[in-house]
N, C-alpha and C positions, 0 to 999 in steps of 0.2 A: 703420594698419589698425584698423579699428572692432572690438571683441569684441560677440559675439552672446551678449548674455544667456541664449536659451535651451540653450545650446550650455554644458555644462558644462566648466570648463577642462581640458586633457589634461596627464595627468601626465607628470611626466620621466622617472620614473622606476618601474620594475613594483611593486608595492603587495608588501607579506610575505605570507607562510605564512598568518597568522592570519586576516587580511582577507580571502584569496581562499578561504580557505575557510567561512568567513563567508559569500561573496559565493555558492559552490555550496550551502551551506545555503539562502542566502535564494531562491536561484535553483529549488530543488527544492521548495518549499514554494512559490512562484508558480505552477510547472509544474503540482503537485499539483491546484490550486485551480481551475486555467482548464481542469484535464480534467474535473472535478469540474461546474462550471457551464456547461459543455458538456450534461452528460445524454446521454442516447440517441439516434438517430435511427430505429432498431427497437426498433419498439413490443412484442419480444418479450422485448426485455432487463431484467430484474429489477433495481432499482434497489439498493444498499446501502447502509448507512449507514458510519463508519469501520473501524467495531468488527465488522460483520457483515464486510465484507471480507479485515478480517485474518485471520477465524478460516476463512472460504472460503480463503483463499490457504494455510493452515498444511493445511488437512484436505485439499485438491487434492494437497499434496505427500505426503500419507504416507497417503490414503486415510481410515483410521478411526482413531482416540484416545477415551482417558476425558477425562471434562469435566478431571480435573484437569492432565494431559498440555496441555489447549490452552490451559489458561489457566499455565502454565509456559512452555508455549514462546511464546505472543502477549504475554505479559506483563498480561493483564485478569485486574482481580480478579473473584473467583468469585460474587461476587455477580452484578457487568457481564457476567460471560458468560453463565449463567443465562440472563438476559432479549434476550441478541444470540443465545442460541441460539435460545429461545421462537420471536423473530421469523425466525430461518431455517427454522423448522417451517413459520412461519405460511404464508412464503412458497415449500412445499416444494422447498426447495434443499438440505434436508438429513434425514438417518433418525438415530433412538434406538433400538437395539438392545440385546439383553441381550448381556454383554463374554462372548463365545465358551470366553474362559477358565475360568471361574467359574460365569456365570449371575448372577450376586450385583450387578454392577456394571452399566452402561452403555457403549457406545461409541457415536462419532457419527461418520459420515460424509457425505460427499458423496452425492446422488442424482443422478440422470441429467439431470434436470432444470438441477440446480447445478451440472454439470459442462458441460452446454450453454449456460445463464447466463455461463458463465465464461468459454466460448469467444467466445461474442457479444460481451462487455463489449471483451475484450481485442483483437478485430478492429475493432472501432466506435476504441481506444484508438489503434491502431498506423495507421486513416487518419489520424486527427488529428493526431498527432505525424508521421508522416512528410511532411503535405501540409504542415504549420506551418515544418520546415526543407527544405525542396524536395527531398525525397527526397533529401537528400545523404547516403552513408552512409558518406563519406571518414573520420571521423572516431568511427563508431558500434562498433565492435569494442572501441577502445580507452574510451572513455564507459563502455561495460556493464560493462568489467573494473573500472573507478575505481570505479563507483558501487555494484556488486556489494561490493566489499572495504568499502565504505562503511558498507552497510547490515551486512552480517555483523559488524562490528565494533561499530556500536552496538549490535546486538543481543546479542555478547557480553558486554558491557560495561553492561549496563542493569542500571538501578540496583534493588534487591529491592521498593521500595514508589515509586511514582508522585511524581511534585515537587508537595509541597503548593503550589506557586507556577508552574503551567504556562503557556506564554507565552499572551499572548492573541492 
């Protein structure tokens, strides 16, 4: 029997621990990347950049924080967020309020706007993904739990200041 070079050889044996998880790393940072160069298909959907995202996704879930709250729980420094906030003004997705507490401070939240942004991204998100695996969802319950514990753990687990050497 001929080997077919394009055809990479199959192993005997299942790969470890290290490797396959390696391989859901590599595998969610592809994912990431082809939803990403996707874009929109409604022309009503507000584009974002990484950093505008995260800090949309932290303020959907608790509403309103001080600048310094979001750059503690997103992990951007205060300078970066500053300027990801800036541009969620520009793009009114988001309000600066005097902090209800005080007066003295800030808080930021979501606007209606951003809150409808967020809905459209995520519905334009959930064709693409579900047309990509043929609406199979045999398997989708058990994915959200793995990857849910995934992310929560990176994020408890992050490191105080950024890797001078971030992969490229």
């Amino acid at each position: 029997m001929t080997k077919n070079p394009s055809r990479p050889a199959r192993r005997s044996r299942k790969p470890g621990a290290d490797e396959r998880w390696a391989e859901l790393a590599d595998l969610a940072l592809i994912i990431s990347r082809e939803i990403q160069y996707r874009g929109y298909t409604d022309d009503q959907t507000v584009s974002l950049t990484q950093s505008e995202g995260i800090v949309m996704r932290y303020l959907l879930q608790c509403e309103a924080a001080a600048p310094s709250q979001i750059a503690a729980a997103t992990g951007l420094q205060r300078t970066n967020l500053s300027t990801t906030l800036r541009g969620l003004e520009r793009k009114s997705l988001i309000q600066r309020q005097a902090n209800p507490d005080d007066g003295r401070g800030v808080t930021v939240s979501p606007t209606e706007h951003g809150r409808n942004n967020s809905a459209l991204a995520r519905h334009e998100w959930a064709t693409a993904v579900g047309t990509a695996a043929d609406h199979d969802t045999t398997h989708l319950d058990a994915t959200l739990i793995l990857l849910t514990a995934v992310k929560d753990g990176l994020t408890r687990t992050r490191p105080s200041t950024p890797s001078a050497h971030p992969p490229a």
